[in-house]
C-alpha positions in Angstrom: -13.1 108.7 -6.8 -10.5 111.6 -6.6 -10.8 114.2 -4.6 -8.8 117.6 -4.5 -8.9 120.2 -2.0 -10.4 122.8 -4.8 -13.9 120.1 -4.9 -16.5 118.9 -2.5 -15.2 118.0 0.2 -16.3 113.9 1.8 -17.9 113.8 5.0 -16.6 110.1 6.8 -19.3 108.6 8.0 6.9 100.1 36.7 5.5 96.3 37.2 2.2 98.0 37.1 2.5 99.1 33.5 1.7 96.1 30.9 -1.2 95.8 32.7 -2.0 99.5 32.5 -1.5 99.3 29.0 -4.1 96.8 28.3 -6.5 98.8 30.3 -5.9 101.6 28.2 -6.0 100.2 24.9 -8.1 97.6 24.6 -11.3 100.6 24.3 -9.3 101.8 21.0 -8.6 98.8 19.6 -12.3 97.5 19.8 -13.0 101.1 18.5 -10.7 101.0 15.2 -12.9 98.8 13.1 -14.0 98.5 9.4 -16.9 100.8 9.4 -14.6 104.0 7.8 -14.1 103.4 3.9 -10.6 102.5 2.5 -8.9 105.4 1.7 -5.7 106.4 -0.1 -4.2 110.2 -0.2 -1.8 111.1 -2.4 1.0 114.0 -3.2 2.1 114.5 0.1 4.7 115.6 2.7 4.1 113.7 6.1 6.1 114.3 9.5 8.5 111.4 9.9 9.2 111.8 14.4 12.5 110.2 14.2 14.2 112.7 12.0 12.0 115.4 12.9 11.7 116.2 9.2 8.9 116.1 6.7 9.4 113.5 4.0 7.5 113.5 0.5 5.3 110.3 -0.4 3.2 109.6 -3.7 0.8 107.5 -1.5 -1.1 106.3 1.4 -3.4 103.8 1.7 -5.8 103.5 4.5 -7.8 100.3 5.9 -9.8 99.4 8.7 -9.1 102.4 10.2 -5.3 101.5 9.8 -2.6 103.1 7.9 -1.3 99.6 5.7 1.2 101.0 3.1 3.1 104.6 2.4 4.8 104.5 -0.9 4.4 100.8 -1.9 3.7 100.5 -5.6 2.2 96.5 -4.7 -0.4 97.4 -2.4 -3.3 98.4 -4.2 -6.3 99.4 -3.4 -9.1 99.1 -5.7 -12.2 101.4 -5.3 -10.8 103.4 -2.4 -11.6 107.1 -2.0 -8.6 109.1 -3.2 -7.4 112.5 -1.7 -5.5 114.2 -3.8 -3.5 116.5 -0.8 -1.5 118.6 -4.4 1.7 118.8 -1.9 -0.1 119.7 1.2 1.3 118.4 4.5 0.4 115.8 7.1 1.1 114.9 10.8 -0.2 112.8 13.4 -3.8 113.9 15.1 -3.0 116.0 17.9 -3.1 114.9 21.4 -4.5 117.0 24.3 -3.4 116.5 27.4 -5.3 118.5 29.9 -8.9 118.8 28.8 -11.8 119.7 30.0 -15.0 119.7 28.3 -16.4 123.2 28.5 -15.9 126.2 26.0 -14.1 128.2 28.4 -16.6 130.3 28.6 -19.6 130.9 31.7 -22.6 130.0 30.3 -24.4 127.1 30.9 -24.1 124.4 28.7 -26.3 121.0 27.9 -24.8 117.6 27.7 -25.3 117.9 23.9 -24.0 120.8 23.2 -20.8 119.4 25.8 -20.8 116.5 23.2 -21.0 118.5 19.9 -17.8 120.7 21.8 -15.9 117.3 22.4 -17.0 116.2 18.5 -15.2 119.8 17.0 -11.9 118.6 18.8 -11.3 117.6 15.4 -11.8 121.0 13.9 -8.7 121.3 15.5 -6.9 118.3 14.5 -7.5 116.9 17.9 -7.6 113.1 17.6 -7.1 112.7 21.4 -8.0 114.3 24.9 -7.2 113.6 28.7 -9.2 114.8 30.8 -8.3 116.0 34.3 -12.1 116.1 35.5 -15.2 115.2 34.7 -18.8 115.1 36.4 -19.9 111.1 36.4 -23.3 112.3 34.7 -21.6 113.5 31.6 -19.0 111.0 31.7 -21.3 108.4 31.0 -23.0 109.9 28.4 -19.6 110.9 26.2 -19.0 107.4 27.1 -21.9 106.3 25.5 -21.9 108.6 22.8 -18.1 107.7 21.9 -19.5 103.5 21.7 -21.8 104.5 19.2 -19.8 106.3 16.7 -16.1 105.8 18.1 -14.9 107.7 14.5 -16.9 110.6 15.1 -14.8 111.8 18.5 -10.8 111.5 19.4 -10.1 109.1 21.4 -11.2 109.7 25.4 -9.3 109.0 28.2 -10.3 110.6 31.7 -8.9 111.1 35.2 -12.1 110.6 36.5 -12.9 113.5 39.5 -9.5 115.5 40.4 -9.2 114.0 44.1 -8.5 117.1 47.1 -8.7 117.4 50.7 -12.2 119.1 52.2 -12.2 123.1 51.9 -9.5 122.6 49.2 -8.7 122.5 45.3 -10.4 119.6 43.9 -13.7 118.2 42.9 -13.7 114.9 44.8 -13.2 115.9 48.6 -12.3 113.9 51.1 -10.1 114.1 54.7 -8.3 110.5 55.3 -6.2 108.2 53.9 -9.5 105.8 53.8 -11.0 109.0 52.2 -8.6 109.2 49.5 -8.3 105.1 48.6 -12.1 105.4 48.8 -11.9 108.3 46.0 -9.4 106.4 43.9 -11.7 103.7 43.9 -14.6 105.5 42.7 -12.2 107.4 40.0 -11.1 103.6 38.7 -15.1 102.2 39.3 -16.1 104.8 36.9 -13.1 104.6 34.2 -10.2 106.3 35.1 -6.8 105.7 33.7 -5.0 108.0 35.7 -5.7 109.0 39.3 -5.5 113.3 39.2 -4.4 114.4 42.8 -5.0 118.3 43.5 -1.6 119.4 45.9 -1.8 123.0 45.5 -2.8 125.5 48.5 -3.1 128.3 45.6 -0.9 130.6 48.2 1.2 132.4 45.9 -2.3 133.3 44.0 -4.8 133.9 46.7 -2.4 135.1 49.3 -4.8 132.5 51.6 -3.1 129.2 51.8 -5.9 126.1 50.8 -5.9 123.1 52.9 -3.7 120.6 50.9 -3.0 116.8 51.8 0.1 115.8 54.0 2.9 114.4 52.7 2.6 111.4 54.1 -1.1 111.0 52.9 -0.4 111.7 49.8 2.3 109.2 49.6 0.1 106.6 50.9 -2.7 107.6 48.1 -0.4 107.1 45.6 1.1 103.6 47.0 -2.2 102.5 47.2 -3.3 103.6 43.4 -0.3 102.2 42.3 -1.2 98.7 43.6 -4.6 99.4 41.8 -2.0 99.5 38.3 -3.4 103.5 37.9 -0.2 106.4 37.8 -1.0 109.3 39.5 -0.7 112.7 38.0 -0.9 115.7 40.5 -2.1 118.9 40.1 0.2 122.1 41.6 1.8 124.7 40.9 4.6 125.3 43.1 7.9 124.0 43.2 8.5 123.1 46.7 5.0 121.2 46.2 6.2 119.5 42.9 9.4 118.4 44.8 6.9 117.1 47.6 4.6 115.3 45.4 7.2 113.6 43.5 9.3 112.4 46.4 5.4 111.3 47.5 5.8 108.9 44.1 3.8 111.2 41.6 3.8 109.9 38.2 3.6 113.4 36.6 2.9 117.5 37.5 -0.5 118.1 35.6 -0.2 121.7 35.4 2.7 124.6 34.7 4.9 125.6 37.3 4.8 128.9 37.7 5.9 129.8 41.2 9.4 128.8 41.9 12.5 128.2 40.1 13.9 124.6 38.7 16.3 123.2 40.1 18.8 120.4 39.9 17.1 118.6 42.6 13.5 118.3 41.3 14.9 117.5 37.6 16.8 114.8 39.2 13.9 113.4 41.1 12.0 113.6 38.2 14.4 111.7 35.3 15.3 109.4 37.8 11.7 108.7 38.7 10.4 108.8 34.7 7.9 111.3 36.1 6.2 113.2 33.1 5.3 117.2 33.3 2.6 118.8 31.8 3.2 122.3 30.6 -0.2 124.8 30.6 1.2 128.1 29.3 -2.2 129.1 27.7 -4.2 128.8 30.9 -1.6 131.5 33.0 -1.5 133.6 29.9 -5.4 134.0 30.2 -4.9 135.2 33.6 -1.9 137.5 32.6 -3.6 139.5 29.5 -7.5 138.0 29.0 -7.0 140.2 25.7 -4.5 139.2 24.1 -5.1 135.8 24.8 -8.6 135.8 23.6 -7.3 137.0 20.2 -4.8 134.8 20.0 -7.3 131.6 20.2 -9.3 133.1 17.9 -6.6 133.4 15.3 -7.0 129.5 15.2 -10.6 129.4 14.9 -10.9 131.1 11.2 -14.7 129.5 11.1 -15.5 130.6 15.0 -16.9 127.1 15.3 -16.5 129.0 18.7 -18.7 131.9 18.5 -17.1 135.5 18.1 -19.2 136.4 21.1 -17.4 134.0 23.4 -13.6 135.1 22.3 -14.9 139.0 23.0 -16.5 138.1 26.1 -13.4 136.6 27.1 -11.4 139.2 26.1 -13.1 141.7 27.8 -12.4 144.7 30.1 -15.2 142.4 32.6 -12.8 139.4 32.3 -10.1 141.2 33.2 -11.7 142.3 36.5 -13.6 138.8 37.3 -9.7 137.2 37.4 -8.8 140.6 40.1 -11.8 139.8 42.0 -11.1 135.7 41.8 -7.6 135.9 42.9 -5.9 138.5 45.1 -2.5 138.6 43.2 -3.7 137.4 39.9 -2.2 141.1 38.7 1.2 138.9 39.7 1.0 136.1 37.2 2.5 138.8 34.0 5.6 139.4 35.9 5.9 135.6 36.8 5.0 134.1 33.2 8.8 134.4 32.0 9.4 131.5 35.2 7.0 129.1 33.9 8.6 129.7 30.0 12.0 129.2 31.9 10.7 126.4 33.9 9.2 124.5 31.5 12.1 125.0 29.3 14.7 123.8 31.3 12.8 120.8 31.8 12.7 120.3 28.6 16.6 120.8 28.0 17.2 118.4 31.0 15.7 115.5 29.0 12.7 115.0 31.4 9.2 113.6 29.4 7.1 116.8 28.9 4.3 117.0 27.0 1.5 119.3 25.9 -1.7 120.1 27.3 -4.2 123.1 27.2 -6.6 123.3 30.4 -9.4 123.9 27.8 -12.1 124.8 29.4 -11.0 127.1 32.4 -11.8 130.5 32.2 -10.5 131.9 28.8 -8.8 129.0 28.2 -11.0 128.2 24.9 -11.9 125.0 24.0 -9.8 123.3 20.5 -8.0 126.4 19.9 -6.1 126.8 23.3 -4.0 123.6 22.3 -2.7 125.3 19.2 -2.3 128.5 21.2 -0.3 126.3 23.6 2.0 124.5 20.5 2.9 128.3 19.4 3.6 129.1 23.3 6.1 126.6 23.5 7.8 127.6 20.1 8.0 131.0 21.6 10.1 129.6 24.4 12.7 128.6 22.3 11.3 125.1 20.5 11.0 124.4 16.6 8.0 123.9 14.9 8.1 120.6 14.4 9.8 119.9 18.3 6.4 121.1 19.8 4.4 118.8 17.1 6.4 115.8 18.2 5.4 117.0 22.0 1.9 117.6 21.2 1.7 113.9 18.9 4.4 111.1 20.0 5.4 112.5 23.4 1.5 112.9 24.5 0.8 109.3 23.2 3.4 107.9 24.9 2.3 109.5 27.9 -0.6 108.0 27.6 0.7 104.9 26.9 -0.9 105.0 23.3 2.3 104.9 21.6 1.8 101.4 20.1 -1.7 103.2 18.0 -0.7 106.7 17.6 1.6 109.5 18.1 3.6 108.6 14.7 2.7 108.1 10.6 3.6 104.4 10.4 2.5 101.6 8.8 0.3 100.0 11.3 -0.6 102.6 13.4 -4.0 104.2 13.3 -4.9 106.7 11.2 -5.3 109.6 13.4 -4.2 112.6 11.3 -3.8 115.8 10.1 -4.1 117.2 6.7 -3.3 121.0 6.0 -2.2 123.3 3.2 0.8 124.7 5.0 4.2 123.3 6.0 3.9 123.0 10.5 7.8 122.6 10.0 8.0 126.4 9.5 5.2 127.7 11.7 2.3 126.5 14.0 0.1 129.0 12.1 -0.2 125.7 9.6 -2.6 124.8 11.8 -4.9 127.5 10.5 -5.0 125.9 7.3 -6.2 122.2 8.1 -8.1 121.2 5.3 -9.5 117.2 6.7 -8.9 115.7 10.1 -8.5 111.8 10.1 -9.7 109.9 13.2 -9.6 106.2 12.8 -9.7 106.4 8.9 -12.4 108.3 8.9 -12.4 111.4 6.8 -13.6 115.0 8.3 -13.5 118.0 6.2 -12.5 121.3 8.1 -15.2 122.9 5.9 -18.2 120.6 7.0 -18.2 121.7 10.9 
């Protein structure tokens, strides 16, 4: 059967780090089995990573949940389900790196409705999430809902609870070094695959400096959930913190650095350590103009499968005010959003690993459409297109040391895609023109959610 956009649309049913990887993917590979239909699309351009370019193909054909041949006239493939794409475009499923499952929004929320939110990721083109910080209740019961249909959400990994000290940032509080290998443990017991760390005293925000761990207890956390074969990401904002925590043996910074300038010193410490940075542009830009950002989310939400309601509540005069009365300098972060672009640029420039996540889920940082807010973000800083695709695709996957399933169109790799009417290689607005999502081989149509 061919399908063509114009028709019905088909609703799809260090040492430490080989070991890590097994941990990681042995959930996806049990999860990429034959119950999605063969598949082949057709009249294409995909994104080929290595050139950064997008290259035509007649064909694709898609098994077990598996790409298995681009262009090659001997594989057929009787009986499959054919997508006629009539010179649309295709790149790998997106990859969120900084989660969380809440609309960004206030109001209460079930776990089913939580589950439904994690389900629209692929509204979005989202075929993966980290995420920074979850409750155990509703951890289990994504995890139980993703074993039962592993197609029908992107593929979950989790931090667990972000670890802090008592009366600071963090969800999972604790005072000792016992304290913190005891909360490690519990992150690990219940799934983690990274260990989230908060290191931030929120001074430059507050103007009332938060307890934060010492140095050396922080070092000794991360020794400790090193030997346990988890990396640590930590969350802060500040450079003289960053340059703390990665001295400490941080893996990666989990959120933008905002207050402070780069310099040679923490980019050294960080290429020479491999440590990874995680840019959040979208969640300071909520802060900085609830507005503006608001509408700009909402640009990439042409259905609303978040409701209008939400993006004006968020964008409203009240929002504005709730951010002045949350945080005493919050009326700062405008003036110091052009040192976070410059930041996270210069990272970038240096050669360090940075890669793309969202903070969905925060205040007015709105769930799905944040990450494509956060793709057009870092163009605005200077990238291409297609540079902050590769970011949000084949840097995040190996990140997350998925790089061996996704991240790239390849023969063998999983079929975690993205279908769309409009070249990305000329603007992240493509992205409001997704016509299917592909998770696993399984075929979503934009239309259907």
């Amino acid at each position: 059967m061919i399908l063509r956009r114009d028709e019905k649309g088909i609703r799809g049913n260090k040492p430490f780090i080989s070991l890590l990887f097994l941990v990681l993917t042995l959930p996806f590979t049990s999860a990429v089995h034959a119950q999605s239909e063969p598949l082949v699309i057709t009249n294409f351009r995909y994104l080929d990573v290595y050139s950064k370019t997008m290259v035509s193909a007649a064909s694709m054909v898609i098994e077990d949940g598996k790409i298995v041949a681009i262009d090659d006239l001997s594989y057929s493939c009787a009986g499959c389900q054919t997508i006629d794409l009539d010179g649309g475009y295709m790149v790998p499923g997106l990859i969120d790196l900084h989660q969380h499952l809440g609309n960004g929004g206030f109001a209460r929320q079930t776990t089913r409705e939580r589950l439904k939110l994690f389900h629209n990721n692929l509204y979005w083109g989202i075929t993966t999430a980290f995420n920074p910080s979850l409750p155990k209740d509703l951890l289990a019961a994504l995890r139980g809902a993703i074993s039962k249909n592993p197609e029908h959400y992107p593929r979950f990994l989790t931090a667990g609870q972000t670890i802090g000290p008592v009366d600071g940032w963090g969800d999972f509080k604790t005072a000792t070094v016992g304290g913190l290998k005891a909360a490690i443990n519990a992150q690990i017991n219940a799934g983690a695959a990274i260990i989230k760390i908060s290191y931030d005293d929120k001074a430059w925000l507050s103007g009332t400096p938060l307890p934060v761990f010492s140095e050396d207890a922080l070092a000794a956390a991360i020794d400790y959930a090193h030997k346990r074969e988890r990396r640590v990401f930590v969350h802060t904002t500040q450079i003289a913190s960053a340059k703390k925590a990665i001295r400490a043996g941080a893996d990666g910074i989990a959120t933008g650095l905002i207050s402070g300038k780069i310099d040679r010193e923490l980019i050294s410490m960080m290429k020479s350590r491999r440590s990874v940075y995680i840019a959040t542009l979208s969640a300071f830009a909520a802060i900085a103009d609830n507005s503006a950002s608001a509408n700009r989310q909402m640009a990439f939400d042409p259905k609303r499968v978040n409701k209008s309601s939400l993006y004006k509540s968020l964008g409203s005069p009240i929002m504005a005010q709730n951010w002045r009365d949350w945080w005493r300098y919050s009326n700062m972060v405008p003036g110091k959003l052009a040192t976070l672009a410059a930041n996270t640029k210069k990272l970038i420039d240096a050669g360090v690993t940075v890669g793309i996540g969202s903070d969905a889920g925060t205040p007015g940082v709105i769930f799905g459409a944040s990450l494509l807010d956060e793709l057009q973000r870092h163009v605005e800083i200077g990238l291409k297109p297609l540079d902050a695709v590769v970011m949000a695709t084949t840097t995040n996957a190996r990140i997350l040391y998925l790089n061996e399933i996704a991240g790239t169109i390849e023969v063998g790799k999983a079929a975690d895609l993205v279908l769309l009417s409009s070249d990305p290689s000329r603007s992240i607005n493509a992205f409001k023109n997704i016509t299917y999502t592909v998770r696993g081989g399984r075929l979503f149509d934009r239309r259907d959610f």
